[in-house]
C-alpha positions in Angstrom: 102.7 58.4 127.1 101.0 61.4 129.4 102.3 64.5 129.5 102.5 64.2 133.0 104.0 60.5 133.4 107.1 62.5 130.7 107.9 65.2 133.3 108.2 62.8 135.9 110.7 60.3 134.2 112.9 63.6 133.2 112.9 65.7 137.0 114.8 65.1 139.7 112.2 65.3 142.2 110.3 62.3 140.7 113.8 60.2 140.7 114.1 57.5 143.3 117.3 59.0 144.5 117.4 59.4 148.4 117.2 63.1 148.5 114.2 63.1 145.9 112.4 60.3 148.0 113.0 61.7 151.4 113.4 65.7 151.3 112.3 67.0 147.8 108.9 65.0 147.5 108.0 65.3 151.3 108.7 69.3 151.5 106.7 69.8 147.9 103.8 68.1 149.3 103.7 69.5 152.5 103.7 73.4 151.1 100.7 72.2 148.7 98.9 72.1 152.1 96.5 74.7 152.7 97.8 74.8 156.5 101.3 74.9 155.4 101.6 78.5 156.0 100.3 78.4 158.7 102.3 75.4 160.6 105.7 77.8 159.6 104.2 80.6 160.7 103.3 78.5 164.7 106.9 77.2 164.1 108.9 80.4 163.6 106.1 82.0 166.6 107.3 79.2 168.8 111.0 79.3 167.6 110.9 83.2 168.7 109.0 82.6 172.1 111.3 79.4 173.1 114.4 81.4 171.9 113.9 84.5 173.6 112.8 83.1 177.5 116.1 80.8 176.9 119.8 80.8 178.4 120.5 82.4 175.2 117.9 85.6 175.3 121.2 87.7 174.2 121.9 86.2 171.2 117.9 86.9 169.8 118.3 90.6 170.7 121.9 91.0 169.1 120.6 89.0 165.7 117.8 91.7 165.2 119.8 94.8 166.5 122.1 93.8 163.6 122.5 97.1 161.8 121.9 96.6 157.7 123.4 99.2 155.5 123.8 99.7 152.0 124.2 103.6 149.9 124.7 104.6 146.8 126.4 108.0 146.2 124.9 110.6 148.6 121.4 109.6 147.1 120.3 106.5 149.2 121.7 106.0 152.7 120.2 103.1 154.4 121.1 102.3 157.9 118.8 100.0 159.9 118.5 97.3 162.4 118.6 93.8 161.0 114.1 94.1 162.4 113.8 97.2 160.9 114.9 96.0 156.9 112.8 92.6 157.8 109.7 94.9 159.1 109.8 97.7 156.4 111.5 95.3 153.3 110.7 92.0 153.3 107.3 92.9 154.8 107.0 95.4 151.9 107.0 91.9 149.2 104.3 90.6 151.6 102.2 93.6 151.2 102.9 93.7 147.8 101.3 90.0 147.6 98.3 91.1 149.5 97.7 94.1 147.3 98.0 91.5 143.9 95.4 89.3 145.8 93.0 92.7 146.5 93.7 93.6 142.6 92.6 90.3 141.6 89.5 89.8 143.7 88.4 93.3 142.8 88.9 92.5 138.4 88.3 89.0 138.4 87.1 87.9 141.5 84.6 87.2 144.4 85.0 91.6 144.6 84.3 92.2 141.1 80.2 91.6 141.3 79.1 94.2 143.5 76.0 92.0 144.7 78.6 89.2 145.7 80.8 91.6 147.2 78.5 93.8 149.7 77.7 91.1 152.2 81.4 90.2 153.2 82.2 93.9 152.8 79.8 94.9 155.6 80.8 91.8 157.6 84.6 93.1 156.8 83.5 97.1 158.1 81.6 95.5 161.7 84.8 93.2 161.7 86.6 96.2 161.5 84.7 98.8 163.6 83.4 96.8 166.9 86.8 95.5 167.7 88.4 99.2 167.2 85.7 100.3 170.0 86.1 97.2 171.9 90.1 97.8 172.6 88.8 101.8 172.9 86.9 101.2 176.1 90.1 99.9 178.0 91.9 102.1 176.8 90.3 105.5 176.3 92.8 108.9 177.5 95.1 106.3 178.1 98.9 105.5 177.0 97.7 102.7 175.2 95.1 104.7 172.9 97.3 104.5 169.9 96.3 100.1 169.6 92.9 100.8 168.4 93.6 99.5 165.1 95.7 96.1 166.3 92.3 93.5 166.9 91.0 95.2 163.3 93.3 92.6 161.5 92.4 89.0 160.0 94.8 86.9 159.4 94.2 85.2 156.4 96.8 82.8 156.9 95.6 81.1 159.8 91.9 81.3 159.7 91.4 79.9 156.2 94.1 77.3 158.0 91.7 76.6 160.6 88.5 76.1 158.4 90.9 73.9 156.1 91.4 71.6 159.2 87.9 70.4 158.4 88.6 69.8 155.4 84.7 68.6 153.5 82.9 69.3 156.1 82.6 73.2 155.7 81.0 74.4 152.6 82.9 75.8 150.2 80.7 78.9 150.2 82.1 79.3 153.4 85.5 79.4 152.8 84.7 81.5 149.6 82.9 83.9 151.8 86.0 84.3 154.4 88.2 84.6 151.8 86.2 87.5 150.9 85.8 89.3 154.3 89.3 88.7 154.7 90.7 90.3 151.1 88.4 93.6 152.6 89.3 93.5 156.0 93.2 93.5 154.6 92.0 97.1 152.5 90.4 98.6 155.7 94.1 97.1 157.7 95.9 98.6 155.0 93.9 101.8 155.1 94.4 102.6 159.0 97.9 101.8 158.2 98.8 104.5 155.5 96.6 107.3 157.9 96.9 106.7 161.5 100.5 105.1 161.8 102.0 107.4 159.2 105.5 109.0 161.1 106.0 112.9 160.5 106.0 113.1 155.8 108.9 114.2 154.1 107.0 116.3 151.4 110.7 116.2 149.6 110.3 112.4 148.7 106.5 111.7 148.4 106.5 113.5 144.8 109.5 110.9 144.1 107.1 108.4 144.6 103.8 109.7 143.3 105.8 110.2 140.0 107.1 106.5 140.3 103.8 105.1 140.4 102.8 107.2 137.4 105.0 106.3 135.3 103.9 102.4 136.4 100.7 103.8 134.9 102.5 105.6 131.9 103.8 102.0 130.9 101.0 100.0 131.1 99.5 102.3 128.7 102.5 102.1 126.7 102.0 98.7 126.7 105.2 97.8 128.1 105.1 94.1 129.4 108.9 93.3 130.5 108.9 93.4 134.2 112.6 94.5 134.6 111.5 98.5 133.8 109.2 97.9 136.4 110.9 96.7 139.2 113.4 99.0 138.8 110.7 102.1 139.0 109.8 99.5 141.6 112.4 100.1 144.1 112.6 103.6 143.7 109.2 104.0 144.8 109.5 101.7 147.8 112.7 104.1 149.1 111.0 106.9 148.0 107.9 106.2 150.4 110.1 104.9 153.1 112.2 108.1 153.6 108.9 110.2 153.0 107.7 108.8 156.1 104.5 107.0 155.0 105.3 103.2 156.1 107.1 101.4 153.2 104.9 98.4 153.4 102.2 101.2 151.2 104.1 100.9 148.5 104.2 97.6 148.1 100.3 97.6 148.4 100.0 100.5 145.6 102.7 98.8 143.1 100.2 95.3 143.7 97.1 97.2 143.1 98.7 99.2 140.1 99.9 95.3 138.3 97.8 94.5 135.2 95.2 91.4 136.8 94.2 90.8 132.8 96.7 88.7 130.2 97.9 90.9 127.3 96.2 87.6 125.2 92.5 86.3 125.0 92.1 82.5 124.8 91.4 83.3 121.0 94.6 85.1 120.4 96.5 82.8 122.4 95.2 79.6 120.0 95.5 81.6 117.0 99.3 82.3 117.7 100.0 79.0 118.7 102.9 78.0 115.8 102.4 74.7 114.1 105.1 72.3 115.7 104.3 69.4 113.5 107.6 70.1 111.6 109.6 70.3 114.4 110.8 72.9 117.3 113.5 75.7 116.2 114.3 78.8 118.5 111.8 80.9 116.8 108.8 78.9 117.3 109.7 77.9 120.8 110.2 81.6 121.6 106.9 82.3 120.0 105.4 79.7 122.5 107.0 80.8 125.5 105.7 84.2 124.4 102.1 83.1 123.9 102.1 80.8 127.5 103.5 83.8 129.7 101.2 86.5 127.7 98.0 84.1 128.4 98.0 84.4 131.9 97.6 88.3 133.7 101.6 89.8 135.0 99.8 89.7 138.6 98.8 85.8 138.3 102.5 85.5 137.6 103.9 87.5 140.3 101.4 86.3 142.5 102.6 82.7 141.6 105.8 83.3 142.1 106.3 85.3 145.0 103.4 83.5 147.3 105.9 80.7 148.4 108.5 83.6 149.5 106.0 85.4 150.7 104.5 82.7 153.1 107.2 80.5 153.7 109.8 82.9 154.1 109.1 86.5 155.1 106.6 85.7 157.1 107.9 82.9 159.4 111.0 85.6 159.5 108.7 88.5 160.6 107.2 86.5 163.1 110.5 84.8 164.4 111.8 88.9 164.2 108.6 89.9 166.0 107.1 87.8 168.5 110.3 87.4 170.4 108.3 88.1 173.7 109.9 87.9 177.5 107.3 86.0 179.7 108.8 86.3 183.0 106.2 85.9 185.4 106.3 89.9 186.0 105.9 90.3 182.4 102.7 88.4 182.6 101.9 89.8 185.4 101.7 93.2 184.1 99.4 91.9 181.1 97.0 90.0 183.0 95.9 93.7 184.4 97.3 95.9 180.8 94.2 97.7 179.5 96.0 97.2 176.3 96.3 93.4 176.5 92.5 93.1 177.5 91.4 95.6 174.9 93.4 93.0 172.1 92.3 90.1 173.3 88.5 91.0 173.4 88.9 93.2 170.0 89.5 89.8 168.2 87.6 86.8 170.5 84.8 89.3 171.6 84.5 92.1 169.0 85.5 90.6 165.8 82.6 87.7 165.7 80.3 90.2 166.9 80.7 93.0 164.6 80.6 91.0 161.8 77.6 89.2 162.5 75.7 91.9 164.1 76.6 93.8 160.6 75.7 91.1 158.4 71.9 90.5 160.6 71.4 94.6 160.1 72.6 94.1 156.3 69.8 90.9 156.1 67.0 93.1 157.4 67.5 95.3 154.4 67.5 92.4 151.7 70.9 91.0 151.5 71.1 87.4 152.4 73.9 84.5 153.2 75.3 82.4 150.9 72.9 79.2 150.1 74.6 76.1 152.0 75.3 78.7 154.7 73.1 78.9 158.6 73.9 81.4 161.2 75.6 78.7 163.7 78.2 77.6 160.7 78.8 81.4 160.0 79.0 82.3 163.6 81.9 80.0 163.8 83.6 81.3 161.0 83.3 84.9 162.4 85.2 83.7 165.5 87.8 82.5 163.3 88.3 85.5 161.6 89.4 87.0 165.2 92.6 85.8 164.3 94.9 88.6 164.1 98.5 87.5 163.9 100.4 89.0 161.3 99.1 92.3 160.6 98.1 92.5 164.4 101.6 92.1 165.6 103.1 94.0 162.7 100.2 97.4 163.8 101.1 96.7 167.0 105.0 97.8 165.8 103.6 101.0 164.6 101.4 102.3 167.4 104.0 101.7 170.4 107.7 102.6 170.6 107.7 101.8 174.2 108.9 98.2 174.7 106.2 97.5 178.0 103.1 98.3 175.7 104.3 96.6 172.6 105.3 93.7 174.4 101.5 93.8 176.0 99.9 94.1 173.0 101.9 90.9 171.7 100.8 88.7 174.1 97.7 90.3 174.0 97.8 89.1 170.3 98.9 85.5 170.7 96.2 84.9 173.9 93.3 86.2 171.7 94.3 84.5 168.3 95.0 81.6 169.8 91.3 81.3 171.9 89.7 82.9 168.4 91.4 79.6 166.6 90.1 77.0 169.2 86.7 78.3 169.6 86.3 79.1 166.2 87.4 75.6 165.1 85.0 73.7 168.2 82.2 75.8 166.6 82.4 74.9 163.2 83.4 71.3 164.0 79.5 71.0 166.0 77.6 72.9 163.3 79.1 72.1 159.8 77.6 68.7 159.0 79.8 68.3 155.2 79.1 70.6 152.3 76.1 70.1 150.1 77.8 70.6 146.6 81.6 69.9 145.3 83.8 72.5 144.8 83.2 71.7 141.2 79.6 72.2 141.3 79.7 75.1 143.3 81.9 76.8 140.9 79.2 76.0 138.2 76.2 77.4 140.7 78.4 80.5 141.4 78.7 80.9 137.4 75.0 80.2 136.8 74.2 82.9 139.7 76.6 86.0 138.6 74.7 84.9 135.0 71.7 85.9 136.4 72.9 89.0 138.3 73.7 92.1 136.7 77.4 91.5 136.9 80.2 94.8 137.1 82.8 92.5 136.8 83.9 88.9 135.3 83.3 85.7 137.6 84.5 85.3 140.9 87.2 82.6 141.5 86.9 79.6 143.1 90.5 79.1 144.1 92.7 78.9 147.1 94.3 82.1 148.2 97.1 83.2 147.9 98.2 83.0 151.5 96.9 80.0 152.0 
């Protein structure tokens, strides 16, 4: 009998018990979608919006002014709104995700080859730059000024959801190549992040937390592989950064990129340790086993496993439901329609993101770099209106650069007008130009193999596989 067919006489999922049939089976295959993310993520945006221009406004305000405290001793004392913990904890674990994904592409992935890597990179810098100087021209000398860096942001989320909505018909190169621009566009988000929207240091707690992630470093060199040291050190680091006034969300980044991205085992080693189970299974050579499996695969493929579905099923529908909680009166709209800052978002990410990146990528052509094959300037036009999706990390800049309510709120709406006309005219694009892909994802992976073979290669092969916040 299969190995598969086994599982799925012994699980409960694959039982034909009512609950099994109707809620287990239907809720696994709908987060194997690649949009699955992304439908929560609309959901919990909708949720927030309905919620908050309801009878029952109050009771959205009094949920996320919810003070959350915990101490211990005189050492920690946390005190913040219910927001607050969900914008500078949880959203710490979904930076933390994002800076395993940058780890990986950078040792093992698309990142790793520098000749694969510079064409999405420059897209990622004009993706970056003409939307900055887009919202800059509305908004120069004014009170809005701080924004610049909200249209910078791709949400990877949603605009690999919206190329996934065409399933075969866009090339895989393509989505490869977004995934790309995306994974740098999150360093350069990241980036702006840690140095523009940095609150007043504490130079008292940033050596706390410079000597946490050393000793992260000490024990990877040590050669220490049990994860509980680590998140212990972990934690400390996270509080350390967030009472030193660098946003708490850069630890999690730093801790993601500091997470081993190769096994502790080759393939050889692996096989060689394998014990012989012909005479049967004992403690000892099922601990052995277990040992092998979990040391065959890197400590950030495993975290990165098992944190994506909290990541983008839970923390961020939260976030957005916590965030995008937007009043829109007819005054309030009002006041946008004319809001330097809501025009500077809104053409930042339909106007300036597509432009930068492919007026970056033509200049980057001129000088010998070339697109993908199975890739035409219509097809990647489209997908650089996509990328003018800015939700998450949008809305959660957006946080940062305004403590008054009026801009933020502006800048919000700003957000959800701009990502929403990105997604539809992204999508109309690529559904006129992308005529099916040429290769399977198979073959592709074996053209993208033979290529780096050819190419003098800093790194090992670039992956082929979804993302994690997909």
């Amino acid at each position: 009998m299969a190995r598969k067919e086994i599982l799925e006489r012994r699980t409960f999922v694959s039982s034909e018990k009512a609950l099994a049939r109707f809620v287990a089976r239907p809720v696994l295959q709908f987060i194997q979608l690649e949009v699955a993310g992304g439908i929560l993520l609309l959901v919990a945006t909708a949720a927030a919006l309905i919620w908050v221009n309801s009878p029952w406004q109050e009771s959205y305000h009094e949920l996320w002014e919810t003070t959350i405290a915990f101490g211990v001793g005189g050492l920690i004392d946390f005190e913040e709104p219910l927001e607050a913990f969900v914008n500078d904890a949880l959203m710490a674990v979904f930076f933390f995700v994002v800076g395993l994904e940058i780890k990986r592409e950078l040792v093992v992935g698309q990142l790793s080859d520098g000749r694969a890597a510079a064409l999405p990179a420059i897209a990622a810098l004009g993706g970056m730059v003409v939307p900055a100087l887009v919202f800059t021209a509305f908004n120069w000398g004014g009170e809005g000024s701080a924004g610049w860096g909200i249209p910078m942001a791709t949400d990877i989320a949603f605009a690999l959801g919206v190329v996934a909505l065409l399933g075969s018909r866009v090339h895989p190169r393509l989505k490869l190549f977004l995934l790309a621009l995306a994974i740098v566009d999150d360093i350069g988000a990241i980036t702006v992040i840690a140095i523009f929207y940095t609150d007043d240091l504490s130079l008292g707690w940033l050596p706390v937390a410079g000597l946490g992630l050393v000793a992260v470093v000490v024990l990877q060199r040590l050669r220490v592989w049990s994860l509980t040291p680590y998140l212990a050190i972990g934690l400390v680091v996270w509080y350390a950064t967030f009472e030193s006034g660098v946003h708490a969300t850069i630890a999690g980044v730093l801790l993601g990129l500091l997470t081993p991205a190769r096994p502790l085992l080759s393939v050889e080693e692996a096989t060689e340790m394998v014990p012989d189970l012909s005479g049967g299974i004992d403690v000892s050579n099922a601990s052995q086993v277990s040992f092998v499996a979990k040391e065959s695969v890197s400590v950030a493929d495993r975290l990165e496993y098992v944190l994506h579905p909290w990541s983008s099923f839970l923390i961020i529908p939260v976030f957005a439901l916590a965030n995008a909680g937007i009043e829109l009166s007819s005054e309030a709209l009002s006041e946008a329609a004319t809001s330097p800052v809501t025009i500077g978002v809104v053409l930042g990410l339909v106007v300036g993101k597509p432009v930068g990146i492919v007026l970056f990528t033509w200049v980057a052509t001129l000088f010998g770099l070339r697109l993908p094959r199975g890739m035409d300037w219509p097809q990647f036009i489209g997908m650089g209106i996509a990328a003018g999706i800015g939700f998450t990390v949008s809305i959660f800049i957006a946080g940062l650069a305004f403590g008054d309510e009026v801009l933020r709120d502006d800048a919000k709406i700003g957000i959800l007008v701009g990502s929403a006309a990105a997604a539809v005219l992204g999508l109309a694009v690529l559904r006129t130009f992308c005529r099916g892909p040429i290769v399977s994802e198979e073959e592709l992976s074996e053209q993208v193999n033979a290529d780096l073979a050819d190419a003098p290669a800093q790194g090992e092969h670039p992956s082929v596989g979804s993302p994690a916040r997909g």
